[in-house]
N, C-alpha and C positions, 0 to 999 in steps of 0.2 A: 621255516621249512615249508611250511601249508601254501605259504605265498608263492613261493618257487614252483610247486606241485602243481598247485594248482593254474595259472599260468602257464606252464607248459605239459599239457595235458598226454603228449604222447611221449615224456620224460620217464623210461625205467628205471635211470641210475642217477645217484645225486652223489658229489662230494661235495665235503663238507668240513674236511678239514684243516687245521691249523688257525681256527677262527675265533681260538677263546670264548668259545659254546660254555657255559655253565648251566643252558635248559632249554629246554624246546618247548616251539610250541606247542600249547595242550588246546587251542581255539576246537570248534565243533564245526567248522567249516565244510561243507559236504558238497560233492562227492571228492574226494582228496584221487588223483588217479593213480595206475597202480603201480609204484615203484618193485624193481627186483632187485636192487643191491644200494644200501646204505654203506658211505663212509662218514664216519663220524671222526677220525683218528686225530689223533693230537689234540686235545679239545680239553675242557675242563671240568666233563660228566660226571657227576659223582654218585649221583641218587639213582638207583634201581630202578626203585619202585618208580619215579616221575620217566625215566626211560623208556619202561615197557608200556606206562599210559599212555606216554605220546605215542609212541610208535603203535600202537595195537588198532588204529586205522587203518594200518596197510597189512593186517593179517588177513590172508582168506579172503581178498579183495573182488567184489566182481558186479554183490546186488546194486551197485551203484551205474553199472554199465550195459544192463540188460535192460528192455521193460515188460518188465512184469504185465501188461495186457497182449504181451503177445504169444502165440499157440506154445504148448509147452517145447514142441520138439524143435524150438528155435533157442532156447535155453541152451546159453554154454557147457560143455562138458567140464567133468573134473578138471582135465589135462589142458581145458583154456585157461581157468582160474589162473590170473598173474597176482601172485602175491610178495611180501617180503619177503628172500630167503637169503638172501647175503648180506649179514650186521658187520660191520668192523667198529669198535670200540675201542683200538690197540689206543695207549699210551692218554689215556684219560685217567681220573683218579676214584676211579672205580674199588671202594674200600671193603665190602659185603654188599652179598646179593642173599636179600633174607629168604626166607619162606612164604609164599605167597597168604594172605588171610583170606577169610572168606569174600566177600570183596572184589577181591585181584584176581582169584580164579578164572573170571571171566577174561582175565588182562592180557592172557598167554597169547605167549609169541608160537604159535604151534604150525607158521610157515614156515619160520628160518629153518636151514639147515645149514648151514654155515656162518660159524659166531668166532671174530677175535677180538679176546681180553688180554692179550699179551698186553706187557708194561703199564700194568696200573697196581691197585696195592694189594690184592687178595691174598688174605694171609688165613683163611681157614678155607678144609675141606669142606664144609657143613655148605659154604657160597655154592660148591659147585653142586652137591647135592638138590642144594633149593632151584640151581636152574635146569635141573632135568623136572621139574614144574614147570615152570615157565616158559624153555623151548623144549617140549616133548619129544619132537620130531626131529630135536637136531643131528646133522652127521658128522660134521667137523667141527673144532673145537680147538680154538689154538691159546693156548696159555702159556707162554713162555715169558720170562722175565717179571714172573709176582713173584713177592714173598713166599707165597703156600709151597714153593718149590728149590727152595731156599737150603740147601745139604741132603735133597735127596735123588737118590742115584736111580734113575732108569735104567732096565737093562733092554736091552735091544737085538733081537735075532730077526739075522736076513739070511734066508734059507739057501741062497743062491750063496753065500761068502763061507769056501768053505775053512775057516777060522774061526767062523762063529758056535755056537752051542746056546742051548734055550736058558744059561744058568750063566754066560760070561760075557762082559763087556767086548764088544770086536773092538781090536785095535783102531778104529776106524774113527770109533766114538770114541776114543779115551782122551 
């Protein structure tokens, strides 16, 4: 992926799927430019932890794009920083996402806010817990089609359907 990156230097978005990926590259290749939305879907990911190392180049992406000898008030704002925030991981084999060690702290994905895990194998709650570590910031979250969700029932109220109530399935979803 760094190869691609880097090469096309005013590239935001990369797909990347259906390419039977089982890892990425982790090279130290610098400056990597700043991607805004990773697909990774259909792939053969499995490992967490190798995931958020490669990918934690493109968090908070910018000191690479400034220079630093020039007056401060030429410094890019917050709201220039182009960083990661759109990860798709759907239908990978994504088994546990542990708890960060000391370490990894450093590792966090605290650009993304939009992450899909749909269709891989997450079969405990503890995984999602450990990635409100790892993407602090996130806003969306799609997990549909793991095991962790495997006989249990969402309920669902849309305020506008007047059928619904805050305690009963709308026919809608049944």
């Amino acid at each position: 992926m760094s190869v691609i990156a880097t090469a096309m230097p005013r590239l935001k978005s990369v797909e990347l799927g259906y390419n039977q990926l089982m890892r990425l590259s982790s090279d130290s290749i610098k400056p990597y430019p700043p991607l805004h939305s990773l697909n990774l879907d259909s792939n053969s990911l499995s490992d967490w932890d190798h995931i958020c190392s490669s990918l934690s180049v493109y968090d908070r992406f910018c000191i690479f794009f400034f220079d630093l000898t020039s007056p401060p008030d030429t410094y890019p704002m917050e709201s220039d920083v182009i960083s990661l925030q759109h990860l798709v991981l759907t239908s990978n084999v994504i088994e546990t996402i542990p708890f960060p060690n000391e370490q990894q702290q450093n590792c966090s994905l605290s650009s993304i806010q939009y992450l899909s895990l749909s269709e891989n194998r997450i079969a405990s709650w503890s995984s999602l817990d450990a990635l409100s570590i790892w993407i602090p910031n996130l806003k969306s979250l799609s997990i549909r089609g793991n095991p962790l969700l495997k006989g249990v029932w969402l309920y669902h109220h849309h305020p506008s359907c007047p059928e619904c109530e805050p305690t009963t399935i709308c026919s809608r979803y049944q």
